[in-house]
C-alpha positions as CSV (number, residue, x, y, z in Angstrom):
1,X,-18.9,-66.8,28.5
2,X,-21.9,-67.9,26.0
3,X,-23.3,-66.4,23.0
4,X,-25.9,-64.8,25.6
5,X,-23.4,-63.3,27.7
6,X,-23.4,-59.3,27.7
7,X,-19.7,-59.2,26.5
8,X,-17.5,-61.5,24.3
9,X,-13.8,-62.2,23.4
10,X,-12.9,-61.4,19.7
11,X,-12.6,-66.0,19.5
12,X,-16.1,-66.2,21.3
13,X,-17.4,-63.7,18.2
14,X,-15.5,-65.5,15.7
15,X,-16.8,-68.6,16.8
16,X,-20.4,-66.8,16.9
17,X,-19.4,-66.5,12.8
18,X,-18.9,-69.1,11.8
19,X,-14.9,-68.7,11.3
20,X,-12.3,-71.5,11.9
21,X,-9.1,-71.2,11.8
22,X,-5.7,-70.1,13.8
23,X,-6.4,-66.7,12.5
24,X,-10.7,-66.3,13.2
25,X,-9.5,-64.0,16.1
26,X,-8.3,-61.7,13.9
27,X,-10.7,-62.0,11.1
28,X,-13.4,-60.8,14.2
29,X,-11.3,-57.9,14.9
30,X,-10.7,-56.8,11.1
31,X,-14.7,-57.3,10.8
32,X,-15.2,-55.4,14.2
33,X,-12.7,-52.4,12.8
34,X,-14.2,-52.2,9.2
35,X,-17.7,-51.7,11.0
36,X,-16.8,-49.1,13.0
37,X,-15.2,-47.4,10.3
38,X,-18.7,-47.4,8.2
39,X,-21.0,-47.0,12.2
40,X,-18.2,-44.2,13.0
41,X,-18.6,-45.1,16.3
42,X,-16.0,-48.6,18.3
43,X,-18.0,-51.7,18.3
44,X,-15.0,-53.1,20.4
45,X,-12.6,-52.0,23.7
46,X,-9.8,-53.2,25.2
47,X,-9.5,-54.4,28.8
48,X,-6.3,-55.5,29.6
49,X,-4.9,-58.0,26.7
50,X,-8.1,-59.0,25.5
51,X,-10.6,-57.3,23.2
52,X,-14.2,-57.5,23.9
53,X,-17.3,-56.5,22.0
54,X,-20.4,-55.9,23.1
55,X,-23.6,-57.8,22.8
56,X,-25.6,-55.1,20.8
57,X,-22.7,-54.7,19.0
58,X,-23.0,-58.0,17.9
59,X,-26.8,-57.9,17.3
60,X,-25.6,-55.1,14.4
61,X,-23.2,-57.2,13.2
62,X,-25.1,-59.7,12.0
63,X,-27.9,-57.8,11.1
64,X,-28.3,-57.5,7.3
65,X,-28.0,-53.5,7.5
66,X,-24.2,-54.4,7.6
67,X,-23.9,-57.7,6.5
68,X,-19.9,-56.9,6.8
69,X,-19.2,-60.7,7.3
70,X,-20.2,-61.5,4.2
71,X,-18.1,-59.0,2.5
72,X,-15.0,-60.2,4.4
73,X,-15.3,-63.4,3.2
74,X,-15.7,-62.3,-0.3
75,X,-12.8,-59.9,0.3
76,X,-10.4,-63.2,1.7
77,X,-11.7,-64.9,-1.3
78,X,-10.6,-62.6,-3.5
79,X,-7.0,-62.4,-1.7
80,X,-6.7,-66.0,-2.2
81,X,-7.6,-66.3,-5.4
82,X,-5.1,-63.8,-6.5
83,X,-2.5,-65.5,-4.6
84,X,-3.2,-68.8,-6.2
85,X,-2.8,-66.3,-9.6
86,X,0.7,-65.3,-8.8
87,X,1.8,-68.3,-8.0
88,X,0.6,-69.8,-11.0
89,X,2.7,-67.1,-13.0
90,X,5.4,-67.6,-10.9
91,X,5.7,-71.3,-11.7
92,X,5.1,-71.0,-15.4
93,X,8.6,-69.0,-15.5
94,X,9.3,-65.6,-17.2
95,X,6.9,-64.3,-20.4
């Protein structure tokens, strides 16, 4: 399948993004979930083993309206930077 194919796999969408990594699967379908939380209607369905969303539901994925991948990646940003934080405490030893 291609970017202009009526249905993708959660990789084929995370590759759509932008994401890399062993984990951009997942990061599609946490993006996918949070914007069907704030549409209130799935963006994504399940045949089999594989997830699948839609091309439209693409289309209002990226549109600014939702802008959601942007805010994951500022949300992941923030997780990692707060990691970083702990483990900087953690290595400076006991107050």
């Amino acid at each position: 399948m291609t970017g202009d194919a009526p249905l993708l796999t959660m990789a084929q969408l995370a590759d759509l993004l932008g994401y890399r990594g062993r984990q951009r699967g997942r990061r599609a379908l946490r993006l996918c979930e949070a914007a069907s939380g704030q549409r209130g209607t799935p963006l994504r369905f399940r045949n089999g083993r594989r997830w699948f969303v839609s091309r439209e539901s693409i289309q209002s994925l990226l549109s600014s309206e939702f802008s959601l991948a942007d805010r994951v990646e500022d949300m992941e940003r923030a997780v990692r930077d707060l990691r970083m934080r702990i483990e900087h405490l953690e290595a400076a030893g006991p107050l």
